[in-house]
BASE-915219 format. One record per residue (C-alpha): residue in one letter; x, z, y. Coordinates in pm, whole numbers, plus 50000, padded with zeros to 5 digits. Example, Ala and Ser with C-alpha at 12.3 -4.5 7.8 and 13.67 -1.06 7.14 Angstrom:
REM residues 2
("A"; (51230; 50780; 49550)) ("S"; (51367; 50714; 49894)) 
//
This chain:
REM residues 252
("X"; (06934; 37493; 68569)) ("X"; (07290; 37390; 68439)) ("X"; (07391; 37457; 68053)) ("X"; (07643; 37721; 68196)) ("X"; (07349; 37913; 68423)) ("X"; (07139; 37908; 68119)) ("X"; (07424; 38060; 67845)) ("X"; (07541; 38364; 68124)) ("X"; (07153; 38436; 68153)) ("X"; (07088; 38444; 67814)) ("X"; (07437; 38636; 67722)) ("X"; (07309; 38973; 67635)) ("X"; (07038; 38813; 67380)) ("X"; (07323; 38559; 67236)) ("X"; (07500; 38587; 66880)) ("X"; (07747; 38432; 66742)) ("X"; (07762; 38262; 66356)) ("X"; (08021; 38195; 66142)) ("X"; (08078; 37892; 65940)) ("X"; (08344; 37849; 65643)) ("X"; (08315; 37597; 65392)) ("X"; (08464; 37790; 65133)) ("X"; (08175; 38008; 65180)) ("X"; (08327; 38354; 65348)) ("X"; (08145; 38351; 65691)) ("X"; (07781; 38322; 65764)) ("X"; (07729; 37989; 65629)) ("X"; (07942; 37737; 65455)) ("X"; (07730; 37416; 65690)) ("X"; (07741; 37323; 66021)) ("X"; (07400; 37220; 65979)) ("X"; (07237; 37567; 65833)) ("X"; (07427; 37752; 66101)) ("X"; (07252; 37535; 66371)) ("X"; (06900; 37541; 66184)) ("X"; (06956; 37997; 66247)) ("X"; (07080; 37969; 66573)) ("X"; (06864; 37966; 66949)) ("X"; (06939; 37887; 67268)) ("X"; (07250; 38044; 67414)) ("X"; (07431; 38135; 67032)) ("X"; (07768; 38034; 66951)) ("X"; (07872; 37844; 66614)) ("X"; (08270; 37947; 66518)) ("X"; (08355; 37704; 66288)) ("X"; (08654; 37742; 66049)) ("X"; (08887; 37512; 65978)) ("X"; (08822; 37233; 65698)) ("X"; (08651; 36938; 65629)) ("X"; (08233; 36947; 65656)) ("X"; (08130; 36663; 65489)) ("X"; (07796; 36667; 65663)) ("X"; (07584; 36465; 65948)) ("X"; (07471; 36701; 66205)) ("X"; (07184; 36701; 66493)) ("X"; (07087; 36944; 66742)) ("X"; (06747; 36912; 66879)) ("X"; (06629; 37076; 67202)) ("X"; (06854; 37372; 67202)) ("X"; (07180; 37507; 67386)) ("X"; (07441; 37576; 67206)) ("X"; (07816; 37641; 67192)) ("X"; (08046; 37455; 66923)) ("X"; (08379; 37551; 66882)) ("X"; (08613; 37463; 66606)) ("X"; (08968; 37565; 66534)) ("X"; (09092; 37252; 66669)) ("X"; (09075; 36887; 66655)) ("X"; (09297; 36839; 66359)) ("X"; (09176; 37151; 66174)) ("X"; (08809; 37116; 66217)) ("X"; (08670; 36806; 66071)) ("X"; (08299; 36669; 66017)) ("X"; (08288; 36362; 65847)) ("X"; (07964; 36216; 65836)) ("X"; (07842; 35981; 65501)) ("X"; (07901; 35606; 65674)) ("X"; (07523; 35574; 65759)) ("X"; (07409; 35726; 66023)) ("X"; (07565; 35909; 66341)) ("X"; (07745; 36197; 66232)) ("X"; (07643; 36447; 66536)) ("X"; (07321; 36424; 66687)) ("X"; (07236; 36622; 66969)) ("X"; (06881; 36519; 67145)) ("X"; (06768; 36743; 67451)) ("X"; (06922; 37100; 67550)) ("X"; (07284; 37133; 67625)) ("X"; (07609; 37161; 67392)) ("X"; (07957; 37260; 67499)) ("X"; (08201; 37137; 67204)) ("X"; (08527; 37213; 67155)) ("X"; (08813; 37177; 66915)) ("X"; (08715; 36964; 66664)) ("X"; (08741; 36639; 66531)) ("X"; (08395; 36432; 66459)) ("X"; (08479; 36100; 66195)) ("X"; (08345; 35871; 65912)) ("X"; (08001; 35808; 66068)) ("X"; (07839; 35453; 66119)) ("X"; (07850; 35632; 66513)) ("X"; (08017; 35956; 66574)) ("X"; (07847; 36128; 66837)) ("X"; (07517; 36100; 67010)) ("X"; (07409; 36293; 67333)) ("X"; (07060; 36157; 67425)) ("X"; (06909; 36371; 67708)) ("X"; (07164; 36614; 67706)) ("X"; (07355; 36829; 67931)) ("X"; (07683; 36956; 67841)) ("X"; (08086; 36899; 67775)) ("X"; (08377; 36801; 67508)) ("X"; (08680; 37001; 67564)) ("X"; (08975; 36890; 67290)) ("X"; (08728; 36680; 67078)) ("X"; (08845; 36371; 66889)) ("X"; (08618; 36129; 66796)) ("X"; (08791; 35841; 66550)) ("X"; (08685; 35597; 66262)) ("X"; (08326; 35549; 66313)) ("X"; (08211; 35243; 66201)) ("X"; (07914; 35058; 66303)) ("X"; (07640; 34848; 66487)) ("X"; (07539; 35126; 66739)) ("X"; (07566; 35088; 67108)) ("X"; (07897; 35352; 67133)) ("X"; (08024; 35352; 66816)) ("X"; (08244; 35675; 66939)) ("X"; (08006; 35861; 67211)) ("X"; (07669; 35710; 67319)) ("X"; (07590; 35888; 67641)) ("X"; (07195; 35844; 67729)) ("X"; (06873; 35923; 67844)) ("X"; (06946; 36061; 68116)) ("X"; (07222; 36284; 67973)) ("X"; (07509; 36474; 68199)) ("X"; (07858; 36503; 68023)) ("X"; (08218; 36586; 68070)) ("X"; (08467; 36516; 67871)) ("X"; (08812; 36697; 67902)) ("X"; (09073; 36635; 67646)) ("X"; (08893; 36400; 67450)) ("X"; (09007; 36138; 67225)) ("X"; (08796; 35841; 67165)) ("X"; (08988; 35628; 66930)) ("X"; (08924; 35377; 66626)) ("X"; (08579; 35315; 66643)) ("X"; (08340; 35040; 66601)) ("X"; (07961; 34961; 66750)) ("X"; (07785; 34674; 66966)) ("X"; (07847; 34757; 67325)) ("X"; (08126; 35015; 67387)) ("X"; (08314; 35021; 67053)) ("X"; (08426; 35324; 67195)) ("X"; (08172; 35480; 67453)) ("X"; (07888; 35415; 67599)) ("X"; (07662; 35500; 67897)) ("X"; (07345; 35447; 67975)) ("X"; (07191; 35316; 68342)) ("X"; (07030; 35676; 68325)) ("X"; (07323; 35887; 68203)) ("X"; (07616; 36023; 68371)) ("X"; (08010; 36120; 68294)) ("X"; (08289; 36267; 68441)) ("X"; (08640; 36211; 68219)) ("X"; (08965; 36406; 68231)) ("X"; (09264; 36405; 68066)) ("X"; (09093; 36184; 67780)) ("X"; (09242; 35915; 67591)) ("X"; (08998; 35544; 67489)) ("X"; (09191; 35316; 67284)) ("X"; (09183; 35083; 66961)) ("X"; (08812; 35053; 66980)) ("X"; (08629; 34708; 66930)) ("X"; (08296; 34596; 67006)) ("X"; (08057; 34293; 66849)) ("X"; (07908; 34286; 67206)) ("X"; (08096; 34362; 67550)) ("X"; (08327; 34702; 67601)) ("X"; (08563; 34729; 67360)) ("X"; (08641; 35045; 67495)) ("X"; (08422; 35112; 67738)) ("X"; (08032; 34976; 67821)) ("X"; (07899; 35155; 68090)) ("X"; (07584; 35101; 68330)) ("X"; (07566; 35449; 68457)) ("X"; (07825; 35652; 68658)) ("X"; (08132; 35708; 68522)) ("X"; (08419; 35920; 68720)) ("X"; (08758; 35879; 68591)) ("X"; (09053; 36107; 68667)) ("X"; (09409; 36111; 68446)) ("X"; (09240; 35859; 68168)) ("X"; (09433; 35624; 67982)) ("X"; (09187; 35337; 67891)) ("X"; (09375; 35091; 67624)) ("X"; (09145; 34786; 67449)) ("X"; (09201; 34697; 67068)) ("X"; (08949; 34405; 67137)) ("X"; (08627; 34231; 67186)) ("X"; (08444; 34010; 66969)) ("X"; (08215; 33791; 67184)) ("X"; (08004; 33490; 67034)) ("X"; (08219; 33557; 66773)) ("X"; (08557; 33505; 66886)) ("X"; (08781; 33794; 66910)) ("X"; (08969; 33858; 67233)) ("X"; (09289; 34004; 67175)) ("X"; (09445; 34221; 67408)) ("X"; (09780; 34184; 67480)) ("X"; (10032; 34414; 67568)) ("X"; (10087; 34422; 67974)) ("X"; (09894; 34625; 68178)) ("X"; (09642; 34443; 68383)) ("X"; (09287; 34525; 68524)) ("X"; (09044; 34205; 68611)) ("X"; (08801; 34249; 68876)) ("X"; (08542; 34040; 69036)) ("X"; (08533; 34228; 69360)) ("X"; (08716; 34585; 69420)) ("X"; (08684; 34814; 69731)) ("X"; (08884; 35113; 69797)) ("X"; (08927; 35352; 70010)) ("X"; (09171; 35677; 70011)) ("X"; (09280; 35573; 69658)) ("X"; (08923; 35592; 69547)) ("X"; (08810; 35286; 69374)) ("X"; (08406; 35194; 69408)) ("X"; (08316; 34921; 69206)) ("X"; (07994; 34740; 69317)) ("X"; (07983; 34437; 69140)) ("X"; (07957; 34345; 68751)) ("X"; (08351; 34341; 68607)) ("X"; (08510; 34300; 68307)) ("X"; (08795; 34207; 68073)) ("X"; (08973; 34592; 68193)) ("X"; (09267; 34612; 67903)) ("X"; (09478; 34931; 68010)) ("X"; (09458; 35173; 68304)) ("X"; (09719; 35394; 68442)) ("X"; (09540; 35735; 68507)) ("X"; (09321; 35727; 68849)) ("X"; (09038; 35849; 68996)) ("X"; (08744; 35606; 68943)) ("X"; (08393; 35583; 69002)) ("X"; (08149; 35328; 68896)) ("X"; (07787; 35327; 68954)) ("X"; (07678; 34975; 68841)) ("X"; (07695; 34758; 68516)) ("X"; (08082; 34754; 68375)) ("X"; (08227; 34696; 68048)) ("X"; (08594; 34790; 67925)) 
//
């Protein structure tokens, strides 16, 4: 059953909280809202600054701020800053920041729409968005930019996981390990995505990215302006927008 099957079925049962935190809605926390809410409820969250880290475990919900410059969790510089393990979450409007990851989705179905995900800082495999175990995830309008972790400074996806990107923006990331922007060993499709590479510190040398646009490849295939990568590449820098798919080991 998809997230959106599951929401329409449960419609007439759903409710929807408020959250302000100046305190005039339901709650003034992302995180008490989410603790009151079941499967299929809706969190409106006001705008401000929710100096909070979040996690969602094993239940569908809908997320929606008042958009991605008005609507602002910033985690505490230790941990990830949204969790969400199992179930679904659609997100939207918001702007998720400050964490030593931003945003996890572990075993999750669900979708970003307008979400920015910046200035995470840390060690994590996708210091912006880890995508894995097994998790299915769109992303539409969503900026990934800033961030630091291992492999995929910016995202990452696991051999399990799944994403389909639109319209979404990956740049000034760095990584300690491989994918400055990107590190992906799953199946990634790619359509109107600007990909851009701060750099990658390997062995510990950085790898500066200049400022041409030029893709490296060890083998490329295509066919009707599709592009099926079957081989192990990397060293990608900037990408026009296309429509890509990748379903083996890559790194950007």
């Amino acid at each position: 059953m998809t997230l959106l099957t599951l929401l329409l079925s449960q419609a007439a049962l759903s409710a929807t909280f408020t959250v302000d935190a100046s305190g005039d809605a339901d709650y003034s926390s992302i995180q008490a809202a989410i603790d009151a809410a079941s499967s299929g409820d809706t969190l409106s969250i006001a705008a401000g600054t929710y100096n909070e880290n979040v996690s969602i475990d094993a239940t569908w919900l809908t997320i929606e701020g008042a958009g991605a410059g008005a609507t602002i969790i910033a985690g505490d510089g230790t941990s990830t800053t949204f969790a969400v393990s199992g179930g679904g979450v659609s997100m939207s409007h918001l702007t998720i920041t400050g964490g030593a990851q931003g945003l996890s989705l572990r075993n999750v179905v669900g979708s970003l729409l307008a979400v920015t995900v910046e200035n995470n800082n840390g060690g994590e495999n996708g210091g912006g968005v880890s995508v894995t175990d097994a998790a299915d995830i769109n992303l539409d309008g969503v900026f990934i930019t800033d961030n630091t972790g291992h492999n995929g400074g910016g995202l990452y996806v696991d051999a399990s996981s799944q994403i389909i990107a639109t319209s979404t923006w990956v740049a000034n990331n760095e990584a300690s390990g491989a994918g400055g922007g990107i590190y992906a060993s799953g199946k990634i499709q790619i359509t109107s995505t600007e990909l851009h590479d701060k750099q990658q510190t390997t062995n510990n040398k950085q790898q500066p990215t200049n400022n041409k646009q030029h893709t490296t490849h060890n083998k490329q295939h295509t066919t009707n302006n599709n592009t099926q990568h079957n081989t192990q590449h990397t060293n990608y820098k900037t990408h026009k927008p296309q429509n890509t798919t990748h379903n083996t080991h890559h790194t950007t």
